[in-house]
N, C-alpha and C positions, 0 to 999 in steps of 0.2 A: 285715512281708513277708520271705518267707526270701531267703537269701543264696543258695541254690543252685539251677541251675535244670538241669532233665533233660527236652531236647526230643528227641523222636522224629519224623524225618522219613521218609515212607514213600511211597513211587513208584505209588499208587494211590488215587484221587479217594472210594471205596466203604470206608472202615477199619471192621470191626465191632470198635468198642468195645471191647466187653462181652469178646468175643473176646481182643483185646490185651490186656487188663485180664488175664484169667485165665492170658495165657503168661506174662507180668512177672510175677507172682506165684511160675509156678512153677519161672519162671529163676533167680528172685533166694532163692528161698525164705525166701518171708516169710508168718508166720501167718495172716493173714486178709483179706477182702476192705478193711477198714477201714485197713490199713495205705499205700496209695495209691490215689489219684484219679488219672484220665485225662480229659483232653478234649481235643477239639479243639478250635485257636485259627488266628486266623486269623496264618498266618504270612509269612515272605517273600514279597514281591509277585512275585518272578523265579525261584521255587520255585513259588508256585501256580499261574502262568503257565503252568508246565513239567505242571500235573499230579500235584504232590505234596501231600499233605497234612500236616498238623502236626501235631501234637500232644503235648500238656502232659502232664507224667507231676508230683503234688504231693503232697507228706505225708498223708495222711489223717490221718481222725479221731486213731488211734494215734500220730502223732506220729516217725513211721518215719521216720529221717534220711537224705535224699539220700545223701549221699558212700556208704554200703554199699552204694548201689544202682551209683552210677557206676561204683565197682568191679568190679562185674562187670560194667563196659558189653558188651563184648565177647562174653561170652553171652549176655545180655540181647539185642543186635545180631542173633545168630544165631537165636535161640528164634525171634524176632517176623517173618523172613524166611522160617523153614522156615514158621511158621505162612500168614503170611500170602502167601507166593511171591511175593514183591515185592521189590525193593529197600528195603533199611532204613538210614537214617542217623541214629546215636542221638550226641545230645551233651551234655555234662555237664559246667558252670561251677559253679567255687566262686569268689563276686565275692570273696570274704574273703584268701583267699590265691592268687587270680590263678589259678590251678590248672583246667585244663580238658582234660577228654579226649575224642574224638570215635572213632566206629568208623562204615565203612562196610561195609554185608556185603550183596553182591548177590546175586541169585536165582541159583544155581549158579554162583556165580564165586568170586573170592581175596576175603576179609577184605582192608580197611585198616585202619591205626589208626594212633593219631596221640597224645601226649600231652604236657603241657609249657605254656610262657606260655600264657595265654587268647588273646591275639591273633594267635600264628602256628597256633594249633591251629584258628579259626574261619576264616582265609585258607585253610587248605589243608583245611577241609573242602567250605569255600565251593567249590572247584578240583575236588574229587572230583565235584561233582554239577552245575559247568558254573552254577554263581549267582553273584548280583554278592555282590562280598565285603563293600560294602559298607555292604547292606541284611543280610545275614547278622550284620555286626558290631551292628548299630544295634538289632537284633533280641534280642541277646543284653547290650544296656545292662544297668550295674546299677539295681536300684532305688530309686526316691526315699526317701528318709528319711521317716517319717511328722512332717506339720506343715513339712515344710522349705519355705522361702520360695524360688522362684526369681525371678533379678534379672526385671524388667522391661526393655524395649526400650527405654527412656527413662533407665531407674538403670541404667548395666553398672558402680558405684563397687565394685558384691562380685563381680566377674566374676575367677576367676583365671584365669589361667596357664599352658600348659605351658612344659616348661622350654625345650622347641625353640623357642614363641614368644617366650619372653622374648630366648633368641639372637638370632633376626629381629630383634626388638626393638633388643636394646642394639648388635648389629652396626653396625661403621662402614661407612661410606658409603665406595661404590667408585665405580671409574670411570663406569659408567654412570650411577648416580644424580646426580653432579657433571654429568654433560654434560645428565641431565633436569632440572636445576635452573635450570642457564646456559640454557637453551632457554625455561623458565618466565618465568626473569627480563628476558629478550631479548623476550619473549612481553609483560610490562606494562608495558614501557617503551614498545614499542610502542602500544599500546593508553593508556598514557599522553597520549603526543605525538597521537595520531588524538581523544582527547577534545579535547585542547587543542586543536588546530587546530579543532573545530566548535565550539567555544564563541565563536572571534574572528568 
C-alpha cells in the first residue's frame, strides 16, 4: 500500500470523474490516462454532512509517483476549481517523512495554502473548511503494514506508547491525587467497619 495519499475535496455532491481525471492530467502534466486513478471515497463524516465530496487521486497503472503531483498541489487546486466552479481542497501526505501540504482554492476567491508537519497542515486545513479535525486527522491514518498483527482487546502486552503517555505515566503524584487516594482509603475503611458490623 503506498505511503502517499492525494485527497481532493470538492464543495459539490455531482464531481464528473472523468472530467477531473482529464484537468489533473493536464495540470500536472502527465502522459497518459494510465498515469492516475481517481475515485470517489467515502470521506469525512462532517465533510459529507457539509456537501463535499471526496475523492482519491492513486498511481495508476504507470506507476506515476504522488509526491510530483503534490507539488504542484497548488495548480492542480486551481485547474479542478476553474473546471469544476466549486470550491476545491486538495491535500497531499507523505506518511514516510511526515510531510504534507494542503491548498484551498475557492470559486473566485484567495488561494490558501499551508505546508510543513502533517499534523498541523491537516488542523488547519480541517479550520479552512469548518470540519472536525479530528475525523480529518483519522482520515488521513497511515497504513497498516501488510500481515501486521493488531493487539487484541484482551493482549494490550505489544500496545506502545506515546511519549506524552509515558509522562502521564511515570509523572508523580500531586496534590490532588494524594487527597483522591486519602478519600479511597477513608472510603474502605469505611465499608470495612459497615461489613463487620453486619456480620455480628
Amino acid at each position: 500500500m503506498t505511503q502517499q495519499r492525494l485527497i481532493l475535496f470538492c464543495s459539490d455532491v455531482n464531481v464528473d470523474l472523468d472530467e477531473l481525471h482529464r484537468t489533473l492530467r493536464a495540470a500536472c502534466d502527465l502522459p497518459g490516462p494510465a498515469a492516475l486513478e481517481v475515485d470517489e471515497i467515502e470521506g469525512p463524516e462532517s465533510l459529507a454532512t457539509a456537501g463535499w465530496t471526496t475523492v482519491a487521486v492513486r498511481p495508476g497503472k504507470s506507476g506515476q509517483d504522488l509526491g510530483a503531483v503534490g507539488r504542484d498541489l497548488d495548480a492542480l487546486a486551481r485547474a479542478c476549481t476553474a473546471k469544476l466552479r466549486e470550491d476545491v481542497l486538495a491535500v497531499f501526505l507523505d506518511h514516510l517523512s511526515g510531510f504534507a501540504r494542503a491548498c484551498l482554492q475557492s470559486h473566485g476567491g484567495f488561494p490558501r495554502s499551508i505546508d510543513g508537519e502533517a499534523f498541523h497542515v491537516l488542523r488547519q486545513a480541517a479550520i479552512w473548511v469548518d470540519a472536525d479535525p479530528v475525523q480529518l486527522m483519522r482520515f488521513f491514518a497511515p497504513p497498516s503494514r501488510p500481515n501486521e498483527l493488531q493487539p487484541g482487546t484482551d493482549d494490550l502486552s505489544q500496545v506502545q506508547l506515546s511519549g506524552e503517555e509515558e509522562k502521564e505515566l511515570d509523572a508523580e503524584p500531586d496534590e490532588e491525587d494524594h487527597f483522591v487516594e486519602s478519600k479511597l482509603r477513608s472510603a474502605r475503611e469505611w465499608m470495612e467497619r459497615y461489613r463487620a458490623a453486619k456480620k455480628r
